[in-house]
C-alpha positions as CSV (number, residue, x, y, z in Angstrom):
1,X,0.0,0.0,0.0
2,X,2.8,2.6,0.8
3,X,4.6,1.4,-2.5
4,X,1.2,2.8,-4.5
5,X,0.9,6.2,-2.1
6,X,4.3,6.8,-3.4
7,X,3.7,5.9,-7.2
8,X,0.4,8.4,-7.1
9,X,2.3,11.0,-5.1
10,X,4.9,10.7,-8.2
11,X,2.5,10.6,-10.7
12,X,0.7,13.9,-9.3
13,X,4.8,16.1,-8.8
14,X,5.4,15.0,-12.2
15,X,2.1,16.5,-13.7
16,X,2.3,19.3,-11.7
17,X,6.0,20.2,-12.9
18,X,5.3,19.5,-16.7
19,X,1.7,21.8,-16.8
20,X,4.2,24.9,-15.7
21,X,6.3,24.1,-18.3
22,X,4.1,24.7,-21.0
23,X,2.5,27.9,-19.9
24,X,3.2,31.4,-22.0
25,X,6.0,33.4,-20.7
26,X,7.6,36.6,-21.6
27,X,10.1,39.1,-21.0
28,X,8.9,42.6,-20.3
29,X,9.3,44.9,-23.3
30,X,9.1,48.2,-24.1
31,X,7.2,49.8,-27.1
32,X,10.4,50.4,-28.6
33,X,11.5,47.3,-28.7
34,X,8.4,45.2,-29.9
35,X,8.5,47.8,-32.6
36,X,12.1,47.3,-33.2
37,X,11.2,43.6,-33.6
38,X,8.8,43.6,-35.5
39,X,8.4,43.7,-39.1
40,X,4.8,45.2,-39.4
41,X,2.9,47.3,-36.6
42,X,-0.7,48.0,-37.2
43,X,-4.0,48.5,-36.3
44,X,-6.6,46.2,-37.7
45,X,-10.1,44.5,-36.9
46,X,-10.4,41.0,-37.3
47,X,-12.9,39.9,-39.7
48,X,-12.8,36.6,-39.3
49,X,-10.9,33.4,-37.6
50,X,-10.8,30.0,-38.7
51,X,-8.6,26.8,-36.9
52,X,-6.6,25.4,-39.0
53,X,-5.9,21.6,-39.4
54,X,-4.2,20.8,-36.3
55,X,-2.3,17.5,-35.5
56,X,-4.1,15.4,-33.1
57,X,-3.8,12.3,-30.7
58,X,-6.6,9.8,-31.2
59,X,-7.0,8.3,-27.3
60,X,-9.3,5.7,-27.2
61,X,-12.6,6.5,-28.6
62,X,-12.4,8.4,-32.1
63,X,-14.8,11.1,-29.8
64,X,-11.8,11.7,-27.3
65,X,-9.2,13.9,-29.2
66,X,-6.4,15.7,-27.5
67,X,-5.5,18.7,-29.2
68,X,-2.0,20.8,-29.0
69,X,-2.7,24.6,-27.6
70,X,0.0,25.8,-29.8
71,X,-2.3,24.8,-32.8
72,X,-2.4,27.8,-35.5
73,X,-5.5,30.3,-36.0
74,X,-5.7,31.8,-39.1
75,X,-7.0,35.4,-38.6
76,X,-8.6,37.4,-41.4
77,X,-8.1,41.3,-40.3
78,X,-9.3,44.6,-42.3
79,X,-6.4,46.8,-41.6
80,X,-6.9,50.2,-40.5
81,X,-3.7,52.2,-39.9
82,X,0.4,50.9,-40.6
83,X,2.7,52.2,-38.3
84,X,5.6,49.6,-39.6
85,X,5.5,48.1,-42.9
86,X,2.2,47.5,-45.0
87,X,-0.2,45.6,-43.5
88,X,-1.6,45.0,-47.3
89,X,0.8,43.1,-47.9
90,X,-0.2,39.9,-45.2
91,X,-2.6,37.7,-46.7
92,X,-3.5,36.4,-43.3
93,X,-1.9,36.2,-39.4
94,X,-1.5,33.2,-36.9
95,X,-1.5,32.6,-33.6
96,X,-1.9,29.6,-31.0
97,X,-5.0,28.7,-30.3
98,X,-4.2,29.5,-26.7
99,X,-3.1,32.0,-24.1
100,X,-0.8,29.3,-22.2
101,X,1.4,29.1,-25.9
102,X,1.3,32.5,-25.9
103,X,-1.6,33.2,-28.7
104,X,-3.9,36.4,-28.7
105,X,-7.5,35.8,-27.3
106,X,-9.2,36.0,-31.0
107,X,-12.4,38.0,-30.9
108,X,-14.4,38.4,-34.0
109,X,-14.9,42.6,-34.7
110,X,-12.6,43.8,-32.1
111,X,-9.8,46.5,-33.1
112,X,-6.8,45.0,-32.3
113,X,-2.7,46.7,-32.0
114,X,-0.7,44.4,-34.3
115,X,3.2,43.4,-33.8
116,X,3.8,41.1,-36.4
117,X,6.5,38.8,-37.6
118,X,7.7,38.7,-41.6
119,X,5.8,35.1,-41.3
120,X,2.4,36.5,-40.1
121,X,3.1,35.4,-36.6
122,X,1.3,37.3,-33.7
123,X,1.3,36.5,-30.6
124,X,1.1,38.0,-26.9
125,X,5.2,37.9,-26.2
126,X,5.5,40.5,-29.2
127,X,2.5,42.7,-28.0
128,X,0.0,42.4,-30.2
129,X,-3.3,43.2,-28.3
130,X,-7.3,44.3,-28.3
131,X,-7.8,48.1,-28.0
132,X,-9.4,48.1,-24.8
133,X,-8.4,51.2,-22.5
134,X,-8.9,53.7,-25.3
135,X,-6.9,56.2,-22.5
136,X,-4.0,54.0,-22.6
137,X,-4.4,53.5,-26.2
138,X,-3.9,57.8,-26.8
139,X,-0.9,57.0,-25.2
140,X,0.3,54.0,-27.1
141,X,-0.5,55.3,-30.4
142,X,1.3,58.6,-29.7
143,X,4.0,56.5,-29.0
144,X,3.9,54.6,-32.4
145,X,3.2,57.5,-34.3
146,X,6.7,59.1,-32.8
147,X,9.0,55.5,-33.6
148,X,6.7,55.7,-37.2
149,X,8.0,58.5,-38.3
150,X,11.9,58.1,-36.2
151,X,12.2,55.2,-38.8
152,X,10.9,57.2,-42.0
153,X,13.5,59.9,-40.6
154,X,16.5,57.4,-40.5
155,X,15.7,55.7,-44.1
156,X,15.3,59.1,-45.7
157,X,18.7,59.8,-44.4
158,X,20.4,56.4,-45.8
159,X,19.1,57.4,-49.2
């Protein structure tokens, strides 16, 4: 009996340790830098969503499907305003399907601040985010606007 109290006991440390390991993590970051990062900054309502085909574990009844949280969304956005590249010229964005692999929450018709990789990828790690505070938002913006037109600056200067 002691020799299966152990066994659960193990069982229960080990799943414990392994769900903190897969939740979303990430470095604190100033405007600055996500902007630095990425390759397009912009505003932009999503349209639409749509999950793509994800890979999946069959566990014992075809009914019972595990699937990965990391899986892609495909988001469909009308773009509003560029602050850093052109957003015309994404076909479409990703992102997990979940918070804990660090995807946006994807709500249909909500105006959204864009950081977004030369792939399409968006995630929470490189800021993109729902307008929500339309205060803080001022603020943000202004901010944008300022490293916007920094960059412009500095490229008409190489030329």
């Amino acid at each position: 009996m002691r020799t299966l109290q152990l066994i659960v006991f193990a069982c229960i440390l080990t799943a414990l340790s392994a769900s903190g390991a897969s939740a979303c993590s990430c470095a604190a970051r100033t405007v600055e830098e996500k902007f630095t990062e990425a390759d397009y900054v912009f505003e932009a309502t999503i349209i639409a969503a749509t999950l793509e085909s994800r890979v999946r574990i069959e566990v014992g009844e075809p009914d019972d499907r595990i699937f990965s949280s990391a899986g892609p969304v495909e988001i469909l956005f009308d773009p509003r305003v560029d602050y850093k590249g052109r957003s015309a010229d994404l076909r479409r964005l990703w992102t997990p399907v979940s918070g804990c692999s660090c995807g946006i929450k994807v709500r249909i018709g909500w105006r959204y601040l864009f950081f977004v990789s030369r792939d399409g990828r968006a995630g929470l790690c490189g800021g993109s985010e729902p307008f929500v505070n339309w205060q803080e938002w001022r603020l943000l913006v202004g901010q944008l606007q300022d490293l916007a037109g920094q960059e412009r600056d500095a490229s008409s200067k190489d030329r």
